[in-house]
C-alpha positions as CSV (number, residue, x, y, z in Angstrom):
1,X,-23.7,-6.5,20.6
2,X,-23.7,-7.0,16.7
3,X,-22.5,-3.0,16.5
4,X,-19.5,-3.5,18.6
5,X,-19.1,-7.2,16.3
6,X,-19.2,-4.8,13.2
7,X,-17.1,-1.9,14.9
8,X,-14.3,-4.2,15.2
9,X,-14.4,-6.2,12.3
10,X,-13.9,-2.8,10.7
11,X,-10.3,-2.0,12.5
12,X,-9.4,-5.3,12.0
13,X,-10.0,-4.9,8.0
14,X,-8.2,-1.4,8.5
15,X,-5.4,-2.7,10.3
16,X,-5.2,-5.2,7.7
17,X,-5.1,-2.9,4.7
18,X,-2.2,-1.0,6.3
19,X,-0.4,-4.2,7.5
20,X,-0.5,-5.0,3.3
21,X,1.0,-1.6,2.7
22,X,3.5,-1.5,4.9
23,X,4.8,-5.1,4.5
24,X,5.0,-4.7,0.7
25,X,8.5,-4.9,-0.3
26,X,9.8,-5.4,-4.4
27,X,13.2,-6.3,-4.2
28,X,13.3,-7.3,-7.9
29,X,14.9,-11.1,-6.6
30,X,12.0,-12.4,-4.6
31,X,8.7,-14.5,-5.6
32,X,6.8,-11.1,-5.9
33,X,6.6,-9.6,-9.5
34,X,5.8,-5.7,-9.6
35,X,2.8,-6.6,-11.1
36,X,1.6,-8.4,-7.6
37,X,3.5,-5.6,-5.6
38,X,1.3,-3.1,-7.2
39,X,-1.6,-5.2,-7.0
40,X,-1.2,-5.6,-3.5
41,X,-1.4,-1.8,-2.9
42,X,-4.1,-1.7,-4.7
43,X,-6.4,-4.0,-3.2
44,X,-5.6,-2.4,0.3
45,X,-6.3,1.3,-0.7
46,X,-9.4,0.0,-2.5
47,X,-10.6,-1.8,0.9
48,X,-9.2,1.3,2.8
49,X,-11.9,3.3,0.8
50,X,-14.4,0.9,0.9
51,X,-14.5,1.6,4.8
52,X,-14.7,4.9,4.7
53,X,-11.3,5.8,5.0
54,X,-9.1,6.9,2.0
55,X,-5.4,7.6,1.9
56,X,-4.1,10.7,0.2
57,X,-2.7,10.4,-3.4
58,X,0.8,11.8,-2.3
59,X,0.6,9.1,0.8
60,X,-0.4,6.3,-1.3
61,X,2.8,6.8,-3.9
62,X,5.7,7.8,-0.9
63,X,4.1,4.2,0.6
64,X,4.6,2.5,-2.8
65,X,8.5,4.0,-3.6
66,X,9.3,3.1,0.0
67,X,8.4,-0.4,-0.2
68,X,10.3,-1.1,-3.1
69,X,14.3,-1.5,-3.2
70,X,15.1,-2.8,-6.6
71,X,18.0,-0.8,-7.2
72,X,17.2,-0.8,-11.1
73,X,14.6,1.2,-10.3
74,X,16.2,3.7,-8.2
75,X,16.2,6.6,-10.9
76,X,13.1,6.1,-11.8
77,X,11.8,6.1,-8.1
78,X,13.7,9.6,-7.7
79,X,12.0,10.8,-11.0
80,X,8.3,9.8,-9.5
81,X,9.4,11.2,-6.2
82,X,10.4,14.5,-7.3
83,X,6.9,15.1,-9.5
84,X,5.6,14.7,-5.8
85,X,7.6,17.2,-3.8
């Protein structure tokens, strides 16, 4: 029983670390900072590791751009995006 306990608490923390990825948004106006937003990604590809399951470089930065819409940082998103084509 405790295997199936720690089988599932290990999807959950998976799911979780996802969930923090793909909820991530910098819009440059709300009460995140890009400091926090990258923080944030962070600390759920550093748990998504920790279980066993990491997330490809090129993965983790088209995740990152995609999540944030600050228009100031538009060119520089198309810069970072193109060094990963």
């Amino acid at each position: 029983m405790m295997q199936v306990k720690g089988v599932h608490g290990i999807i959950t923390r998976k799911a979780q670390a996802y969930a923090m990825v793909s909820t991530a948004r910098y819009t440059g106006k709300g009460r995140m900072t890009y400091n926090q937003y990258a923080e944030r990604h962070q600390r759920a590809h550093n748990e998504l590791e920790s279980l066993g399951e990491p997330v490809a470089e090129t993965k983790k930065v088209s995740d990152f751009l995609a999540g944030i819409t600050d228009g100031t940082l538009s060119t520089i998103k198309l810069i970072i995006d193109g060094d990963f084509d």
